[in-house]
C-alpha positions, 0 to 999 in steps of 0.5 A, a space after each residue: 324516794 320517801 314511802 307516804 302513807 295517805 290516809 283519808 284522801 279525797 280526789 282533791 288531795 290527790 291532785 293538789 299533792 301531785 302538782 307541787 314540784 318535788 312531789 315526784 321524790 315522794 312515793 304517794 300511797 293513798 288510801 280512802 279510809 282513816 288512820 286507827 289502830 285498827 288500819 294502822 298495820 297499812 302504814 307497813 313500809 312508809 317513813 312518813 303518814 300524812 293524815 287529815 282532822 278526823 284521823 286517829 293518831 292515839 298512842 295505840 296507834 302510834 306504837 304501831 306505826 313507830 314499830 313499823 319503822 315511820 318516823 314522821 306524822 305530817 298533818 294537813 291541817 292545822 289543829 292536831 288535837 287529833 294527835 298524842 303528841 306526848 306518845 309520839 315524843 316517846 316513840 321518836 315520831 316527828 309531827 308536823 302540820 299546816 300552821 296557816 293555809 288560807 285564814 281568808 277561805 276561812 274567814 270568808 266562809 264564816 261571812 258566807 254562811 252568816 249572810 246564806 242564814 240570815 238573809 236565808 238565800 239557801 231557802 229562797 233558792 230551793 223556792 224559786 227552782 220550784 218556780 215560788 217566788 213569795 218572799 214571805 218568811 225571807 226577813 233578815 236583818 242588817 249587819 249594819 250597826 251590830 255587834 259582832 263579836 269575835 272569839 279568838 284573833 288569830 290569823 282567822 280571827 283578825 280577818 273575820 272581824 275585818 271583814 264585819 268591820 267593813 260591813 259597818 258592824 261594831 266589832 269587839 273580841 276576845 283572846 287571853 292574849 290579846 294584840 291591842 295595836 291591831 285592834 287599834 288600827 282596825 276600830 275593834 275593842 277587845 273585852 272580856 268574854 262575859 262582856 261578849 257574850 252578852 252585848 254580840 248581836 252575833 258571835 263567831 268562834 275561832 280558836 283552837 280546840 283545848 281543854 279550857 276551850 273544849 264546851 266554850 259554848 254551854 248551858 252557862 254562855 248560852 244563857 248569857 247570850 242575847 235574845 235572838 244571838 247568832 252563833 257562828 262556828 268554823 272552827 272545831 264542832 266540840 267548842 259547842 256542846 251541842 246538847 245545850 246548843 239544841 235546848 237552846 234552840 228549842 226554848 227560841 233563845 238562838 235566832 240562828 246557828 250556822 256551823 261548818 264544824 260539828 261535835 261528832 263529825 268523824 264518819 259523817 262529814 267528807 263522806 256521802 251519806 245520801 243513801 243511808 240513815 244517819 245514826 247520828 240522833 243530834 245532828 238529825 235534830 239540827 238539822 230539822 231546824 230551819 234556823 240552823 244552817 250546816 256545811 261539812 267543813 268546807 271553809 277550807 276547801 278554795 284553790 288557794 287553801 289546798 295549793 298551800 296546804 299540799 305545799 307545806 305538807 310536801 316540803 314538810 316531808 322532803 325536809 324528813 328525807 333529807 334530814 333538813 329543818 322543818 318550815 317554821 312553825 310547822 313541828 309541833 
């Protein structure tokens, strides 16, 4: 049996971890709040901790779960952002994540949200449970003919923008490292990021969280957007600094927003808040905006998705104990 400390755990990590064959070799113990410094010391007899996008693994923490005797961080997710991986390579900590879950609950949930915003179907259906049914004030546009443009083209990416295509949009991207055989095969054109930026009718982000992506969108790439851009992200909240983002949205320049992420989203998102004052100043103000439409990072959250995650996550640490390699692409 390998101890696992399980930090910031929903009822749905406890079921999806507890169906995978094999998982009654591990010795499950889960906990509601988040890994820290400050509640690392719960750690305290596990081989392995399996935290989530909003746990802390600093070096302060890490030093203390290494002394502790835990050899292996797991993520269930995908970024690792999260982790100071230079700190866990000194304390000999192993770190392992989920590279690729489902890129489709994603990519669908990114076209979901655009439509819900701008065909504005969450505003109609508050109406018409209150018995209104006026459709003044419910014009959208057609995806039809648009351009939409694509951010990064990973897995998440690909599909996303396979999925405009299909709508019969104009889709072109953008990625350093661009895969020009798969946008051949599917009629997507890649660009510069200036070049995107300023011909998209809606933009949508899928990349990674990094210094050089951290703030993507800003004061300069807003004002370089179309007149009446959409933006939409499933990605990481800190691509979008968020200040800018609501002087932009004050000034009329952003048509819509849709986010599934958000900048400072540790201690909101994936908790019930609906009987406190949010503290948070920036997101109460996005949320005032009748053409901004919010999700608590959710585009993971489909059967399919949570099945692979609890899967990896628990070969992952099956592989610690019995000193096996890891599944490829899972060690970081």
């Amino acid at each position: 049996m390998i101890e696992t400390t399980v930090f910031d755990t929903k009822p749905y990590d406890r079921e999806y971890l507890g169906k995978v064959t094999g998982a009654a070799r591990i010795a499950w113990r889960f906990h509601e709040f988040r890994l820290s410094a400050e509640t690392a010391s719960s750690a305290k007899g596990s081989q392995a901790v399996c935290i989530f996008v909003n746990d802390q693994a600093d070096r302060e923490c890490l030093k203390i779960i290494a002394a502790q005797g835990v050899k292996l961080i797991a993520l269930r997710c995908a970024g690792f952002n999260n982790v100071d991986l230079a700190a866990a390579k000194e304390y000999g900590l192993a770190v392992v994540r989920v590279p690729a879950y489902s890129p489709h609950a994603v990519a669908e949930h990114t076209v979901g949200l655009l439509l819900t915003l701008n065909r504005k179907i969450h505003r109609a259906y508050n109406r018409v449970r209150e018995l209104n049914f006026s459709l003044s004030g419910l014009v959208g546009f057609d995806i039809f003919g648009k351009t939409v443009g694509i951010i990064g083209t990973g897995k998440i990416g690909r599909i996303a923008a396979q999925i405009f295509r299909g709508f019969g949009a104009v889709v072109v991207a953008y990625d350093p490292f661009p895969s020009q055989e798969w946008a051949t095969a599917n009629g997507i054109q890649y660009v510069d990021l200036d070049t995107l930026l300023t011909a998209s009718d809606i933009i949508s982000l899928h990349v990674p969280l990094l210094a050089e992506t951290r703030h993507l969108v800003n004061e300069r790439s807003l004002s370089q957007m179309k007149q009446g851009v959409f933006i939409v992200n499933t990605s990481r909240g800190k691509l979008i600094d968020t200040t800018a983002l609501i002087a932009s949205l004050k000034t009329g320049h952003i048509g819509g927003v849709a986010l599934d992420v958000y900048e400072e989203e540790e201690g909101v998102f994936f908790e019930d808040l609906s009987g406190k004052v949010l503290m948070d100043d920036a997101l109460s103000h996005l949320l005032v905006f009748p053409n901004v439409l919010i999700t608590a990072h959710q585009a993971f959250l489909t059967h399919e998705a949570l099945s692979e995650i609890a899967r990896v996550t628990t070969l992952n640490i099956l592989s610690q104990e019995m000193n096996e390699p890891f599944l490829k692409g899972t060690t970081l």
